[in-house]
N, C-alpha and C positions, 0 to 999 in steps of 0.2 A: 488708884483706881477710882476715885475720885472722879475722875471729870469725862468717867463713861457714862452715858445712859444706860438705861434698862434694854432698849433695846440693842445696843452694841454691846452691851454686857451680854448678855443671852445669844447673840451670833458671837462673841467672843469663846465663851462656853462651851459652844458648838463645833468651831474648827479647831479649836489650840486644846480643849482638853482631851480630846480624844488622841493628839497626835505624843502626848505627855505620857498616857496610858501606859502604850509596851515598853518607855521608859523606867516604868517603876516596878515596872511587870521582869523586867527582863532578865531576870534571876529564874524563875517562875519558866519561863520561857525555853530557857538555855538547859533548865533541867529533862523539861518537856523533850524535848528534840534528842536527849541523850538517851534519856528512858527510850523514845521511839527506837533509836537507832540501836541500841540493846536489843530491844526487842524486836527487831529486823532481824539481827547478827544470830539470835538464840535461834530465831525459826526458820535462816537460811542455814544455821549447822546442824540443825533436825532432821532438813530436807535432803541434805548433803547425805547426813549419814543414812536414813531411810532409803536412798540411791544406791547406795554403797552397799547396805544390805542385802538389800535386791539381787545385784550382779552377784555377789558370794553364791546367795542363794538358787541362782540360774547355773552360774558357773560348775558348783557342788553338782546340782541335779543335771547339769551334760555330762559331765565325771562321770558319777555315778552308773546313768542310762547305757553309758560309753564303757563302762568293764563289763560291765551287767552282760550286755550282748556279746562282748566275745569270750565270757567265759560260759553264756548258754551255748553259744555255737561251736564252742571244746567240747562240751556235753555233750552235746546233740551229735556230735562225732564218735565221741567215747561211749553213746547211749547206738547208734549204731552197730560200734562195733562189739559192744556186750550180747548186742539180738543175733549179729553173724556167730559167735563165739556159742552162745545159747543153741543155733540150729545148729552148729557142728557138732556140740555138745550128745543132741537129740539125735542125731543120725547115728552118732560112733556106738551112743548104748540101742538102737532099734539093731542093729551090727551085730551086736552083741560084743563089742571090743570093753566097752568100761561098765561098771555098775551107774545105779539110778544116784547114785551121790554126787557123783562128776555133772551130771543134767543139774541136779538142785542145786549145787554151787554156783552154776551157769546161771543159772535162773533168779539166784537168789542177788546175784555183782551186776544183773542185767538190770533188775528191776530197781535196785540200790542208786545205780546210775538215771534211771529215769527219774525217780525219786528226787534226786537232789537237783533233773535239770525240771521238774517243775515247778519245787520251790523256789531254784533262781527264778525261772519264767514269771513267778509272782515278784518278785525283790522288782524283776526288769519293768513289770506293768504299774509299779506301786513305784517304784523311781519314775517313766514320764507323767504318771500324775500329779506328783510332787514338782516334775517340769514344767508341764502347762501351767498350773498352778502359781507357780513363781514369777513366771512370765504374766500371770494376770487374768488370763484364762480361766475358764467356769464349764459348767453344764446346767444345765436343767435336766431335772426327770423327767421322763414323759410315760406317758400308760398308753401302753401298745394297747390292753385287753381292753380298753373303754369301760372297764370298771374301779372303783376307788379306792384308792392304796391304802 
């Protein structure tokens, strides 16, 4: 190196050591790009599963929504025919054919049946909240009364 000047040494410098660089680097480099690519892999198999989540969790709550209503709409059958059952009940003792205990039986299988289809009715309202909800879906409050919650 001898028989460069100062200034061809310094354009020397210039083009040839930087091209040197990612050679000594490339250890360094090659780790870089693996790390990346891990770290690619890791948060496309987070997204995958959070995906996956998701749909169970949609899935479950159509399930769910989907017994929910036809075992209210059994009730609501069976809660019909406890009130037909109850006014027959009510006539046969105005009649005077049975005592007041046959009515309160009626009354008590009728109200038993409503009973259990209101509670579903909530299971059924508290399952598609749980669906929208899954789905991503929201609400906001809003104040009907124009005064402060």
């Amino acid at each position: 190196m001898a028989h460069f000047s100062r200034p061809k040494m310094a354009q020397f410098k210039k083009t040839v050591c930087p091209l040197t660089l990612p050679l000594f680097q490339g250890g360094q480099l090659v780790a870089g790009l693996n790390q990346a690519k891990a770290a690619y892999e890791e948060s496309v198999a987070r997204y995958r599963q959070t995906v996956l989540t998701a749909f169970a969790d949609v899935e479950n709550n159509l399930a769910a929504e989907y017994l929910l209503v036809n075992q209210y709409d059994k009730l609501a059958a069976a809660s019909k025919a406890g009130r037909k059952q109850l006014e027959i009940a009510n006539n046969r003792y105005e009649a005077g054919l049975v005592t007041y205990l046959d009515v309160a039986t009626a009354e008590n299988t009728s109200l038993g049946i409503e009973r259990s289809a209101m509670r579903l009715r909530g299971q059924q309202l508290v399952a598609v909240v749980s669906l929208i909800k899954s789905l991503g879906g929201g609400w906001q409050r809003t104040n009907r009364d124009g005064g402060g919650l």
